[in-house]
C-alpha positions as CSV (number, residue, x, y, z in Angstrom):
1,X,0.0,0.0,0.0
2,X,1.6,3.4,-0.8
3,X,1.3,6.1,2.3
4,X,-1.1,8.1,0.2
5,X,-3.4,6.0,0.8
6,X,-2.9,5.5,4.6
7,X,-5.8,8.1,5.1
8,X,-8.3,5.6,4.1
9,X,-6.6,2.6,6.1
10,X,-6.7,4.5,9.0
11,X,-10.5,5.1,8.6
12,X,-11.8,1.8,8.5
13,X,-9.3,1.0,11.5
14,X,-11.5,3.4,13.5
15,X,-14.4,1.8,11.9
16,X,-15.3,5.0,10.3
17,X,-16.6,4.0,6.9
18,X,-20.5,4.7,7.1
19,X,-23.0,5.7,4.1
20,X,-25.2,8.2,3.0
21,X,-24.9,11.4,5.9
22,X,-22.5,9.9,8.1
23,X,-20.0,10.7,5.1
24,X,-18.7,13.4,6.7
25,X,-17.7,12.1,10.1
26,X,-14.5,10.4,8.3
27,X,-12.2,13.3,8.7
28,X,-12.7,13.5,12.8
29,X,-11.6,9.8,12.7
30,X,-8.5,10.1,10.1
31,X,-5.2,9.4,11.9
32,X,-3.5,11.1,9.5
33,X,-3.6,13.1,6.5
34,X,-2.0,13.0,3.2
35,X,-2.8,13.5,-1.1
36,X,-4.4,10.6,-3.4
37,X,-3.0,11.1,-6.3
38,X,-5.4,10.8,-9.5
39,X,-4.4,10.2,-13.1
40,X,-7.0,11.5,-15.2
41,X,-6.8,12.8,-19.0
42,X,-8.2,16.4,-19.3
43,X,-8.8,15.7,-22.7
44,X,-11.9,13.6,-22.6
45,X,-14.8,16.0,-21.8
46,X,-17.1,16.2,-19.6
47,X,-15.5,13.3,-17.8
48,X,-12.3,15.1,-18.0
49,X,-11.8,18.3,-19.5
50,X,-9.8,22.0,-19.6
51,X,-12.3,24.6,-18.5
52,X,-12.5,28.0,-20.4
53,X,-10.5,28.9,-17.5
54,X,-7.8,26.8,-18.3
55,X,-8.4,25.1,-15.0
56,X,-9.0,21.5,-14.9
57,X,-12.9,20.0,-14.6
58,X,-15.4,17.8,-15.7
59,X,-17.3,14.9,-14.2
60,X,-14.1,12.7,-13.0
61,X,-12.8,15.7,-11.1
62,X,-16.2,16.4,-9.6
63,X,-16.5,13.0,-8.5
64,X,-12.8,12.6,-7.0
65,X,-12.8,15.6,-5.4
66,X,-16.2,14.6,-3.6
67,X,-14.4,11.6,-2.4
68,X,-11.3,13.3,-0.9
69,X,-13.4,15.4,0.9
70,X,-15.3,12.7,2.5
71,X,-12.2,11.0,3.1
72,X,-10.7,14.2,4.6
73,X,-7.5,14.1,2.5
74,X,-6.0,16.0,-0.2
75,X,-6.1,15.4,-3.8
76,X,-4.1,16.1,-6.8
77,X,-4.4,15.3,-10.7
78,X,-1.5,14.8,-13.0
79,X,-2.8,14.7,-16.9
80,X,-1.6,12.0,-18.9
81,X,-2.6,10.4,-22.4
82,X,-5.3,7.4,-21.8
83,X,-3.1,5.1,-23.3
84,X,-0.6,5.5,-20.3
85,X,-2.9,5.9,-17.6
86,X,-4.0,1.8,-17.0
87,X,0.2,1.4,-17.0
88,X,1.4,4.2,-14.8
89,X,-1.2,3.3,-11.7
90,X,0.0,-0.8,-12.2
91,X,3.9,1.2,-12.0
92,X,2.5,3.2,-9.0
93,X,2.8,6.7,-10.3
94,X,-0.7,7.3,-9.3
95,X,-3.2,6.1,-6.3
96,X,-6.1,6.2,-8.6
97,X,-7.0,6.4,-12.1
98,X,-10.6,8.9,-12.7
99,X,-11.2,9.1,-16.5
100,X,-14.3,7.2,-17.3
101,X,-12.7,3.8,-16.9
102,X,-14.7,1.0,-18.7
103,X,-15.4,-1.8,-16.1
104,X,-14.9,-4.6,-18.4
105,X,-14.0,-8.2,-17.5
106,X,-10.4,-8.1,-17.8
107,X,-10.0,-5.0,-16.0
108,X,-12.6,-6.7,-13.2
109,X,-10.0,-9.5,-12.8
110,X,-7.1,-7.8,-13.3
111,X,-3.8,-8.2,-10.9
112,X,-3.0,-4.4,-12.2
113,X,-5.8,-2.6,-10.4
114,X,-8.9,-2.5,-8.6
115,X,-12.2,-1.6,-10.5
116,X,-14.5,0.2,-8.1
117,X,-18.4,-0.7,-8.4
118,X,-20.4,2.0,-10.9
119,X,-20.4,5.5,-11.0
120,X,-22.3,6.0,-14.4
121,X,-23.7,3.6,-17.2
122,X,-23.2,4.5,-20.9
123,X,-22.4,2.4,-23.8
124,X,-21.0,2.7,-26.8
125,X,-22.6,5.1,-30.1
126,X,-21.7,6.0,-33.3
127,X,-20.4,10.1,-33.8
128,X,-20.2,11.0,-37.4
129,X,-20.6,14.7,-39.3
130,X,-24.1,15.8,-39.1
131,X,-23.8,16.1,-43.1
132,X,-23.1,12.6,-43.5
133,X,-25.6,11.1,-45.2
134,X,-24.2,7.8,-45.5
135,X,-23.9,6.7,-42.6
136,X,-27.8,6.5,-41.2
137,X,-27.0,4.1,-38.2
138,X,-24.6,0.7,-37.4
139,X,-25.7,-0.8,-40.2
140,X,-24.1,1.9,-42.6
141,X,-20.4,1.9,-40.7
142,X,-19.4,-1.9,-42.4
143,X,-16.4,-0.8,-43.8
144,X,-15.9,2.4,-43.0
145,X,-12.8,3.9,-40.9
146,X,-12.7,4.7,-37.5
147,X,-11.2,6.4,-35.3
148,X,-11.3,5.3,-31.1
149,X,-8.9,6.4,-27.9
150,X,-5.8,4.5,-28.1
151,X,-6.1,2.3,-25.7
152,X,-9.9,2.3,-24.9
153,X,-12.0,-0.3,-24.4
154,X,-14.2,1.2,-26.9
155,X,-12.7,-0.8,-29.5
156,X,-13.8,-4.4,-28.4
157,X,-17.3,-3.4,-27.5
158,X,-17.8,-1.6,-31.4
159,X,-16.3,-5.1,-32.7
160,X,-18.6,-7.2,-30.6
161,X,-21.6,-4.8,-31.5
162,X,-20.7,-5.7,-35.1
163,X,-21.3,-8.4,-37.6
164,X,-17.8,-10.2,-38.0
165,X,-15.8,-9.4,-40.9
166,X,-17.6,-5.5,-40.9
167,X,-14.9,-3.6,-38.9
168,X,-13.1,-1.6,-41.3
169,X,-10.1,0.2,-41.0
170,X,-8.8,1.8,-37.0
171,X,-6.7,4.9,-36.8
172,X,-6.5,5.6,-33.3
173,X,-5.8,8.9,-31.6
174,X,-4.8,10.1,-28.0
175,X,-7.5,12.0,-27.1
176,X,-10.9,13.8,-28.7
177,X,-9.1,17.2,-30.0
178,X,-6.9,15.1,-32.7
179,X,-10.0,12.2,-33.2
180,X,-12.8,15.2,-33.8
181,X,-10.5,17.1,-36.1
182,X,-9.7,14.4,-38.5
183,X,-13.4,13.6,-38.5
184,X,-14.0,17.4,-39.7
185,X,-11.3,16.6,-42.2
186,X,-12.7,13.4,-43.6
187,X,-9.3,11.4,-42.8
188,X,-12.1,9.4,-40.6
189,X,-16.0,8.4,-41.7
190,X,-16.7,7.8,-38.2
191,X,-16.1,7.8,-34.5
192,X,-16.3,5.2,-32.2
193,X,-17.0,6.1,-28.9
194,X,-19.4,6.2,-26.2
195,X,-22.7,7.7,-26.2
196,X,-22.9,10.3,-23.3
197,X,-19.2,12.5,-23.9
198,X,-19.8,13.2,-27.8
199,X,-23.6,13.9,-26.8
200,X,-21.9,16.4,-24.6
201,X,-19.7,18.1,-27.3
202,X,-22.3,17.0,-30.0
203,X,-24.2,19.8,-28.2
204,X,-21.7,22.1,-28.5
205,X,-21.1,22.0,-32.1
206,X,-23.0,22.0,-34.9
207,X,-21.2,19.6,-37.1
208,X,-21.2,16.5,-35.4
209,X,-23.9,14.5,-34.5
210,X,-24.3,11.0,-32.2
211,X,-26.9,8.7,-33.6
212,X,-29.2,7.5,-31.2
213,X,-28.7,3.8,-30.9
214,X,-26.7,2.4,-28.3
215,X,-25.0,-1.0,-28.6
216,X,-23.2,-2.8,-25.7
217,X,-24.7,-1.1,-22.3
218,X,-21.5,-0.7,-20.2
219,X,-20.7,0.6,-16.6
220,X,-17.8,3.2,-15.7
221,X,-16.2,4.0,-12.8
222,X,-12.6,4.7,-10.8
223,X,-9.6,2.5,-10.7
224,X,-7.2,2.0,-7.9
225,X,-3.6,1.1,-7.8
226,X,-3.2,-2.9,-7.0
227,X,-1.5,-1.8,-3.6
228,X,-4.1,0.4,-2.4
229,X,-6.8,-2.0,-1.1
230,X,-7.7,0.0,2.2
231,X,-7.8,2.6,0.0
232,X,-10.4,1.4,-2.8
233,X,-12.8,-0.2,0.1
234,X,-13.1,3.2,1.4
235,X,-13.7,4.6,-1.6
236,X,-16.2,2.3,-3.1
237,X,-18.5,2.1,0.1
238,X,-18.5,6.0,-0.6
239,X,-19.6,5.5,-4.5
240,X,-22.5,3.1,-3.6
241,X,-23.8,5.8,-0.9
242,X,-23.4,8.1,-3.8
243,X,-25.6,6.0,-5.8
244,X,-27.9,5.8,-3.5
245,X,-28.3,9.0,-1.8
246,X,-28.5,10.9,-5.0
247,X,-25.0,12.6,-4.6
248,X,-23.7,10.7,-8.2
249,X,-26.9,11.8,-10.5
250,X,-26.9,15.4,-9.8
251,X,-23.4,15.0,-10.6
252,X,-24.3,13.0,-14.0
253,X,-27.3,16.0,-14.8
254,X,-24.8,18.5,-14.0
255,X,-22.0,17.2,-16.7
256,X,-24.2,15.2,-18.6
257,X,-27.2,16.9,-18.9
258,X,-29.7,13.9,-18.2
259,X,-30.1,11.1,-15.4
260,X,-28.8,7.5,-15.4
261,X,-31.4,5.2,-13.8
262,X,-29.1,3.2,-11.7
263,X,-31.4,0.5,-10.9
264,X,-31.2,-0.5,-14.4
265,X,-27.3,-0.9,-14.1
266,X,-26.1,-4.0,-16.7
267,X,-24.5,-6.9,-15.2
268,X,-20.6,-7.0,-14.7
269,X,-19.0,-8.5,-17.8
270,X,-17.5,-12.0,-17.3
């Protein structure tokens, strides 16, 4: 366990860990007090984004930042790529990994991290130019190149939402800037991503559009560094008191724009 996390050890010590209002009693139990340390991306909006302020933000931040509090330690972000986030909490770099995470079955039985229970449910959409007329819904993308988050899961849930043999060609990008601009450009037909952040910047710009179907029903959350166990119990009893006291879908309205029904929450992949 690294001493950042010795914060949340020391809480459920004192058997301090309690839902919904008693949230707030963990920081007159901590022993000590120290930083988590959260890799997140900045370039994946609204999970993780640069404000017109130049100041990180976004839903991930929201979220961690409610759990520090509750924890009664500090917290700090360093921005990194996606595709180096998964390897720099297995090297210990970070405590905690906050970017809209995709809960899938290897990651669930991975010796690399810990996957905490839900924090959102999405699933994965196809983002194309509004002008497009090809491309009408899955049906029209056989063939056609896209482009996903290096390193995503995105990837294996647009193959298994696919007939086989229909994939076309990948070109794969660090983070939405670079993806979005190459779709402008027509160097990509389409996008391959999940439904709720392009709705988000969909909103925001005129010529991209995220066709309503959604294929392969996922569940996002936070990852923890393997060592931190203490550390991720803490956490996740504070997520499921989220859930259920409300705390996570104002959260998800105020980034998202629209509720998740979490009693409708797909089953874990296996």
């Amino acid at each position: 366990m690294t001493e950042r996390a010795m914060a949340a050890m020391a809480v459920l010590a004192a058997g301090a860990l309690l839902a919904g209002p008693a949230a707030a009693d963990f920081k007159d139990e901590l022993l000590k007090t120290d930083t988590i340390v959260v890799g997140t991306t900045g370039s994946a909006p609204p999970f993780s984004m640069i404000g017109d302020d130049g100041e990180l933000g976004g839903f991930d931040v929201a979220v961690m930042t409610k759990l520090a509090e509750d924890l009664g330690v500090n917290v700090e972000f360093e921005q990194l790529d996606w595709a180096g986030l998964l390897p720099g909490l297995a090297s210990d770099r970070f405590d905690v990994v906050s970017s809209g995470v995709t809960r899938t079955a290897e990651r669930l039985a991975s010796d690399d991290l810990i996957m905490l229970s839900p924090y959102i449910i999405n699933g994965v959409a196809v983002t194309k130019l509004a002008a497009n007329d090809e491309i009408g819904g899955w049906d029209d993308v056989c063939g056609k190149t896209v482009g996903v988050i290096r390193g995503s899961a995105e990837l294996g849930l647009i193959e298994a939402s696919l007939p086989e043999g229909c994939l076309g060609k990948v070109s794969e990008y660090p983070g939405w800037t670079e993806m979005s601009l190459d779709l402008k450009n027509h160097r990509i037909d389409w996008i391959g991503m999940d439904y709720l952040g392009p709705s988000y910047l969909a909103a925001k710009d005129e010529l991209i559009t995220v066709l309503p179907e959604v294929r392969s029903p996922k569940t996002q959350s936070v990852a923890v560094a393997p060592g931190d166990a203490e550390l991720a119990e803490a956490m996740d009893k504070l997520i499921a008191s989220y859930r259920e006291d409300g705390t996570l879908n104002a959260l998800v309205e105020e980034y998202f724009g629209q509720p998740v029904d979490f009693t409708q929450m797909p089953a874990d992949p296996s």
